[in-house]
C-alpha positions as CSV (number, residue, x, y, z in Angstrom):
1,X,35.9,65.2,173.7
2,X,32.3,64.6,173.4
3,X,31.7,66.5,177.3
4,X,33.6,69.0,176.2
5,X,31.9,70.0,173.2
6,X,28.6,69.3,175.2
7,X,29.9,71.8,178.0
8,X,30.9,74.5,175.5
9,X,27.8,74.1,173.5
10,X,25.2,74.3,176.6
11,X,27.4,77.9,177.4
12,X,27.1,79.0,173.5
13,X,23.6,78.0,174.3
14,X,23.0,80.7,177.0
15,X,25.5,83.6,175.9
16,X,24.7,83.9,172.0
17,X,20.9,84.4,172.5
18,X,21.4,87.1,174.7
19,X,24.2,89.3,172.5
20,X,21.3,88.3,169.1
21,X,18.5,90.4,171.2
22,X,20.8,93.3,171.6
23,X,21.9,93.0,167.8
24,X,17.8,92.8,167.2
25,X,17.8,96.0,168.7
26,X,21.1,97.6,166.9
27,X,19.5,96.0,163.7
28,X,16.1,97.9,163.9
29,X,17.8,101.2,164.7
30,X,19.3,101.3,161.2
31,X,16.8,99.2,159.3
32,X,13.7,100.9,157.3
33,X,11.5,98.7,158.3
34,X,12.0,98.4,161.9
35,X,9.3,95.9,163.0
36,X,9.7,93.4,160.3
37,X,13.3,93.4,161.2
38,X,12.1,93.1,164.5
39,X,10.3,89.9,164.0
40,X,12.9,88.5,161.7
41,X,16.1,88.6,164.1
42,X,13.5,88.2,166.8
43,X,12.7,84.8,165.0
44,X,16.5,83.6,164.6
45,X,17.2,82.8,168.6
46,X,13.9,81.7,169.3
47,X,14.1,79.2,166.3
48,X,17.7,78.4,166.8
49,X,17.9,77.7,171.2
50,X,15.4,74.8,170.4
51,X,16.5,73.7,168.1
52,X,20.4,73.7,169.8
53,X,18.5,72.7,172.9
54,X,17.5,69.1,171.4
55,X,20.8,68.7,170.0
56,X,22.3,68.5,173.2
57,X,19.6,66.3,174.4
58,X,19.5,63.7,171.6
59,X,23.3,64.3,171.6
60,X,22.4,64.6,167.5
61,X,24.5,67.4,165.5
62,X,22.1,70.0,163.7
63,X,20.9,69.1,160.5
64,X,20.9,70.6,157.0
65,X,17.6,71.4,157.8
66,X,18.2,73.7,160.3
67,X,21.1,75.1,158.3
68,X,18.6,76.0,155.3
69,X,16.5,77.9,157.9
70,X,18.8,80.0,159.1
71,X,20.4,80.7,155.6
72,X,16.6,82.0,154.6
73,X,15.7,83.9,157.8
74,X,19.3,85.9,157.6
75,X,18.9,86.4,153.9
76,X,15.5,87.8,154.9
77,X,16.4,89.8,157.8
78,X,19.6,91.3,155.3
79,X,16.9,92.3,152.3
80,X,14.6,93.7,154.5
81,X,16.8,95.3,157.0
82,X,18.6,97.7,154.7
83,X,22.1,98.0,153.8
84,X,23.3,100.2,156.8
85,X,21.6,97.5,159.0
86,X,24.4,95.3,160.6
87,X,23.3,91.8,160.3
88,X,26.2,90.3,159.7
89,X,26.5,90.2,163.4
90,X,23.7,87.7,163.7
91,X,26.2,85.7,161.0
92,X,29.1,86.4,162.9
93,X,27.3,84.8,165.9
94,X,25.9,81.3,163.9
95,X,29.1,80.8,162.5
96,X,30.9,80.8,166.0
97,X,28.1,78.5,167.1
98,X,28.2,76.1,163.8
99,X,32.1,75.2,165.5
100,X,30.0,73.4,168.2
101,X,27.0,72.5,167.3
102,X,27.0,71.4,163.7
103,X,28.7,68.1,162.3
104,X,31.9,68.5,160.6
105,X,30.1,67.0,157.4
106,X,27.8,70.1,157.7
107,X,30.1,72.5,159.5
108,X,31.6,74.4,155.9
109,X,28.1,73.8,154.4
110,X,26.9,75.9,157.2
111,X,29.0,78.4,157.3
112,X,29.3,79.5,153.2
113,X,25.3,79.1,153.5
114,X,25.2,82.1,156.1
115,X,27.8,84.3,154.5
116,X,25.9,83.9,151.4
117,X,22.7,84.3,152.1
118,X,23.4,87.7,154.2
119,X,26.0,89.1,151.4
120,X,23.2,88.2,148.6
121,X,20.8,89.8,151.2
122,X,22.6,93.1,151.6
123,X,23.6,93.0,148.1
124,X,19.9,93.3,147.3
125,X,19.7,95.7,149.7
126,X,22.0,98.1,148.5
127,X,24.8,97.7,150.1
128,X,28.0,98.5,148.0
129,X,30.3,95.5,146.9
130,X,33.7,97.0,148.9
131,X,31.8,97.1,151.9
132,X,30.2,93.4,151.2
133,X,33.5,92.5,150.7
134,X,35.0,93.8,153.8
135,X,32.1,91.9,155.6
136,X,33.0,89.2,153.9
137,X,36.8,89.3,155.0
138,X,35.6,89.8,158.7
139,X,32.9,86.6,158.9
140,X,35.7,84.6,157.1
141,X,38.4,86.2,160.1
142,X,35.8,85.0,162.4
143,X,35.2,81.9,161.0
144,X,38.6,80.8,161.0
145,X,39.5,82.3,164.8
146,X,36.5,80.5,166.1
147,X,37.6,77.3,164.3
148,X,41.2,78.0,165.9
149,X,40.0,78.2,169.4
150,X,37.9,74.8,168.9
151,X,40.9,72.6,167.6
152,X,42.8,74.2,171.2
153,X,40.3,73.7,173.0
154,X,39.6,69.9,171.9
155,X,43.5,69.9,172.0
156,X,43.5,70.5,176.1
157,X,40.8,68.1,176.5
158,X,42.4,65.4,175.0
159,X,45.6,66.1,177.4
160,X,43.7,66.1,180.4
161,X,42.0,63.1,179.8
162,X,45.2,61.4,179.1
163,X,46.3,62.6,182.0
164,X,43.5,61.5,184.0
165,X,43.7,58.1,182.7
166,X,47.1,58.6,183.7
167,X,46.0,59.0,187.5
168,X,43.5,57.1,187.4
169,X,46.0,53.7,186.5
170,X,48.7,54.6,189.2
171,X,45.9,55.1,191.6
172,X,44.4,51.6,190.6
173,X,47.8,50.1,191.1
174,X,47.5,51.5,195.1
175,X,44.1,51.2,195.9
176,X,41.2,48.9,195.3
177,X,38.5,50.3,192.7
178,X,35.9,50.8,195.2
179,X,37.9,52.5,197.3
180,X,39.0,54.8,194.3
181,X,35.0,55.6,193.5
182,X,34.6,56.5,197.3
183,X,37.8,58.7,197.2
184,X,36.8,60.4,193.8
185,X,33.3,60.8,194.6
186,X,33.7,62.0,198.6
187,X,37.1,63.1,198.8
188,X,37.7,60.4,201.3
189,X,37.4,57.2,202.4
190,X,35.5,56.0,205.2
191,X,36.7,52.6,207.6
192,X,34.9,50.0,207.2
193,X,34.7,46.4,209.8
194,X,34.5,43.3,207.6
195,X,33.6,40.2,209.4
196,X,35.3,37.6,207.8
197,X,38.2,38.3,205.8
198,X,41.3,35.5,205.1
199,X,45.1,37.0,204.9
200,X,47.6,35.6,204.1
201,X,51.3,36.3,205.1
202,X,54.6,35.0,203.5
203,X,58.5,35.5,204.4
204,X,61.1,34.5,203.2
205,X,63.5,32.0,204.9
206,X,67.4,33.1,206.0
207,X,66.6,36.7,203.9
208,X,68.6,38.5,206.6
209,X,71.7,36.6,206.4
210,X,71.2,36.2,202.2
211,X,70.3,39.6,201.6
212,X,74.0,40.8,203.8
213,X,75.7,38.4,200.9
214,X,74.0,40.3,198.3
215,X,74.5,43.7,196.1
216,X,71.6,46.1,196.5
217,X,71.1,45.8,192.8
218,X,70.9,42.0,192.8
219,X,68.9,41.9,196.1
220,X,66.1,44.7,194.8
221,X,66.1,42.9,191.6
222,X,65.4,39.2,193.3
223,X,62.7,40.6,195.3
224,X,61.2,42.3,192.6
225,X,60.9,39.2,190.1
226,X,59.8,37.2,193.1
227,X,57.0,39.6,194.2
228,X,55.6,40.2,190.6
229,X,55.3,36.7,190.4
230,X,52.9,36.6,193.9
231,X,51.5,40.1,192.2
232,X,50.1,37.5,188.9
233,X,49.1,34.8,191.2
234,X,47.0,37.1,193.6
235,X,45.3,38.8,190.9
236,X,44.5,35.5,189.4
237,X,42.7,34.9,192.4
238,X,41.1,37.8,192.7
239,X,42.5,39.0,196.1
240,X,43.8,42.3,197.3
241,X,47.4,43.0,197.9
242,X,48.1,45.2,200.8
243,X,51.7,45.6,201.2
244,X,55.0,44.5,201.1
245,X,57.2,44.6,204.2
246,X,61.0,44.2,203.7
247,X,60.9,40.5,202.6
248,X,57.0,40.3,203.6
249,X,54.2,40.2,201.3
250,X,51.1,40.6,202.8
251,X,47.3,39.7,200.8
252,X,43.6,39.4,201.2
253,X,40.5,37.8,200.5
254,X,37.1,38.5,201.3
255,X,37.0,41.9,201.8
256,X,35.3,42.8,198.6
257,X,34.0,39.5,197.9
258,X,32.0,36.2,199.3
259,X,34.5,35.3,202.1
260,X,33.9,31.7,201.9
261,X,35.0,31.9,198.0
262,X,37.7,34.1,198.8
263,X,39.3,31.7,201.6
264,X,39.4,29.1,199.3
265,X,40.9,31.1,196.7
266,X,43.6,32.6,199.7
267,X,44.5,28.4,200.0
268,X,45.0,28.4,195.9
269,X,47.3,31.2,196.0
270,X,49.4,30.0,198.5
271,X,49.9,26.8,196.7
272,X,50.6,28.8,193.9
273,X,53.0,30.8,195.2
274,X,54.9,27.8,197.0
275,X,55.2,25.9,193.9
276,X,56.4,29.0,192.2
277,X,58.8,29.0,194.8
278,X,59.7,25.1,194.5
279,X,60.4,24.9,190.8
280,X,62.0,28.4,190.5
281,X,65.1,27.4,191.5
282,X,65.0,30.1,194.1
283,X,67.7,30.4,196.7
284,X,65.2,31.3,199.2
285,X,62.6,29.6,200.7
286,X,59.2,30.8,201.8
287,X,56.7,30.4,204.7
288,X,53.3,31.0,205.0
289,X,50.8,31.8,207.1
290,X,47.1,31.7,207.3
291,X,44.0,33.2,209.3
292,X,40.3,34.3,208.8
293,X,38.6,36.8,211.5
294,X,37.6,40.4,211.5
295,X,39.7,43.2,210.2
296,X,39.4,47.1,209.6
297,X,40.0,48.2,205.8
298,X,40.7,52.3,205.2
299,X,42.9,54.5,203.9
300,X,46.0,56.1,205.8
301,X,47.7,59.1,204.6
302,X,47.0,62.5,202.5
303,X,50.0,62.7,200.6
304,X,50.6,58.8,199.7
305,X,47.5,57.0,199.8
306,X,48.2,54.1,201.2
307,X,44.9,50.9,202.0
308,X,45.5,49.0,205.0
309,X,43.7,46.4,207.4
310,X,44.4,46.1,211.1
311,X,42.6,44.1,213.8
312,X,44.4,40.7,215.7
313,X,43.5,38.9,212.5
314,X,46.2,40.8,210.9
315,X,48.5,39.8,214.0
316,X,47.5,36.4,214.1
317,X,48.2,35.8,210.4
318,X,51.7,37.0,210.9
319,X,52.2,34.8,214.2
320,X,51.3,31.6,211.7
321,X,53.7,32.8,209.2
322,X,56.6,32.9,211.8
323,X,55.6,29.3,212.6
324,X,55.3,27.7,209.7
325,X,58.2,26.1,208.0
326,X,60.1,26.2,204.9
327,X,57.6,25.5,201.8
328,X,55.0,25.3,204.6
329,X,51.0,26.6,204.6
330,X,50.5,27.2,208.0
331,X,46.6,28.2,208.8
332,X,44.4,28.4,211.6
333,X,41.3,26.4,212.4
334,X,39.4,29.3,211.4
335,X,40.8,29.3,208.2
336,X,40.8,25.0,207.7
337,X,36.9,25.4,209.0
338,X,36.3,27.3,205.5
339,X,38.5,25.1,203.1
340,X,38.6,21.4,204.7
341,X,36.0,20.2,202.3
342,X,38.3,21.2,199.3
343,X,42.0,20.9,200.5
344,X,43.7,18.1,201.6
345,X,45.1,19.5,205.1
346,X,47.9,18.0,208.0
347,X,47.0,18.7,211.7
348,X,49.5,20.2,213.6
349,X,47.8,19.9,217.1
350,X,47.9,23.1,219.4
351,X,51.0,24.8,219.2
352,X,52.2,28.0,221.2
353,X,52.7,31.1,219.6
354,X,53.6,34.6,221.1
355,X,51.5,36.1,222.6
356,X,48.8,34.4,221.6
357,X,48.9,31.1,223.9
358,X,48.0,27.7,222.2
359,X,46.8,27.8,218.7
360,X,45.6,25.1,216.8
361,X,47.4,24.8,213.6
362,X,47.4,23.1,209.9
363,X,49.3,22.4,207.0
364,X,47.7,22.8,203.5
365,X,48.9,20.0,201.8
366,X,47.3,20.4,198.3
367,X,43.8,20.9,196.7
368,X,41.4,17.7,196.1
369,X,40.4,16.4,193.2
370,X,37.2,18.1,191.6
371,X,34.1,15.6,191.9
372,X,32.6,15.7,188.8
């Protein structure tokens, strides 16, 4: 609300001094005294933009202060101007402005001061009392449409930043923030190589032949409790998810973070999420697989916007997966390089995976104890 009424403000800023110097013109056409109206309504936007100009900058509403001063230059301007002069424009345009630019505290002082000062001006003038009360009628008219179009307009701002908010959550629940600053401020989003980066594959055991056993309802629903369950644990752990594949989920770490952290953290979660696994009483069981190397991050797709990695890391985390074994953590020596020191780990020995030849392989077995 507050950039809105900024916005509006800075634009009252630059159209109302421009429509007061052609009413200091209509106003000296009529008046009797044609240069001392001149300097009067001469004195109002050249007194009033600075003032409205620090406003904005100190983000402070106008004061009673300034209030007072334009309450005694239109009361001048009305007295000295004549009653055929019409000044009430110049009230017409404050009041407008006092909607934007004045506190709601001092918003009605505001705008009675004006009317009053210019009626008891014109009044003083000559100017009959119908004809002050028809001006009267209009500046309240005014004050009231003006006052109108401000509650719509604060109105439509509050929607659309609701409904930016709105975006802005289902976009963080697709892509990482980063990624959704980049987007916002570039319109897209630009690959990016990231030298060490720890994924982490798992898959459930027999889903095929379970899933053929199953109702779709019962089958969607399983998956779902079991992959908002990974969902906690990854997030506790600060890693990225990237998809979900079928029965596949597929995570991260290290892309937006230290990658030696984040590989330990990768080990964590996997523990995590075969323990959860253990003591759910699932009917399935779940592999895992490990591997650290070099990926490519971006963004795929215009319509669905959809983050990604690729590279043979990618490939080679998926090969692990497929050879691990139930309730098994099956990493590479990449990976057990980064998290031996902190994991109790079971060598495997070199084991041949497709095509990718002989790998060596390991078994997380659990975390050590802390050394305090």
């Amino acid at each position: 609300m507050e950039n809105l009424k900024s916005e509006i403000s800075a634009n009252i800023t630059k159209v109302l001094p421009r429509l007061s110097f052609c009413y200091v013109f209509l106003i000296c056409y009529y008046s009797p005294n044609p240069w001392l109206s001149f300097a009067l309504g001469i004195s109002i936007p050249l007194v009033n933009v600075p003032i409205v100009w620090y406003s904005q900058k100190t983000s402070l509403p106008l004061t009673d202060y300034a209030i007072i001063l334009n309450a005694l230059l239109l009361f001048a301007l009305s007295y000295f101007s004549g009653e055929s002069s019409p000044v009430w424009l110049f009230g017409i345009n404050i009041i407008f402005a006092s909607h934007f630019n004045v506190s709601s505290k001092w918003k009605n002082v505001s705008i009675l001061s004006v009317t009053t000062a210019i009626l008891i001006g014109m009044y003083l003038a000559g100017k009959a009392i119908p004809e002050l009360i028809g001006i009267a009628f209009a500046i309240v008219a005014v004050s009231l449409y003006s006052s109108r179009i401000f509650r719509l307009l604060i109105k439509k701002n509050a929607a659309l930043q609701e409904e930016r908010r709105h975006s802005e959550r289902l976009l963080e629940n697709i892509l990482p923030l980063s990624i959704i600053d980049e987007l916002q401020k570039d319109g897209s989003v630009s690959p990016k190589k990231h030298p060490q980066v720890t994924v982490l594959f798992t898959d459930f055991v027999g889903f095929t032949q379970a899933a053929a056993q199953m109702s779709p309802e019962s089958l969607v629903s399983t998956l779902d409790a079991q992959f908002k369950k990974f969902d906690e644990i990854i997030s506790m752990y600060q890693l990225e998810k990237i998809k979900t594949i079928g029965d596949a989920y597929m995570c991260a770490g290290g892309i937006f973070s230290n990658p030696i952290v984040a590989a330990k953290n990768v080990a964590r979660a996997a523990l995590a999420i075969r323990d959860f696994m253990a003591t759910n009483h699932s009917a399935w069981q779940v592999r895992l697989g490990m591997h650290t190397g070099e990926v490519v991050a971006g963004v795929v797709g215009s319509k669905k916007f959809a983050y990604d990695i690729w590279g043979d890391t990618v490939n080679t985390a998926s090969r692990l997966e497929s050879s691990s074994e139930p309730g098994g953590i099956n990493i590479s020596q990449a990976s057990y390089k980064l998290i031996q020191e902190n994991f109790h780990c079971q060598a495997r020995g070199k084991l041949t995976v497709k095509s990718k030849g002989e790998l060596e392989m390991y078994f997380i077995v659990s975390e050590k104890e802390k050394t305090r």
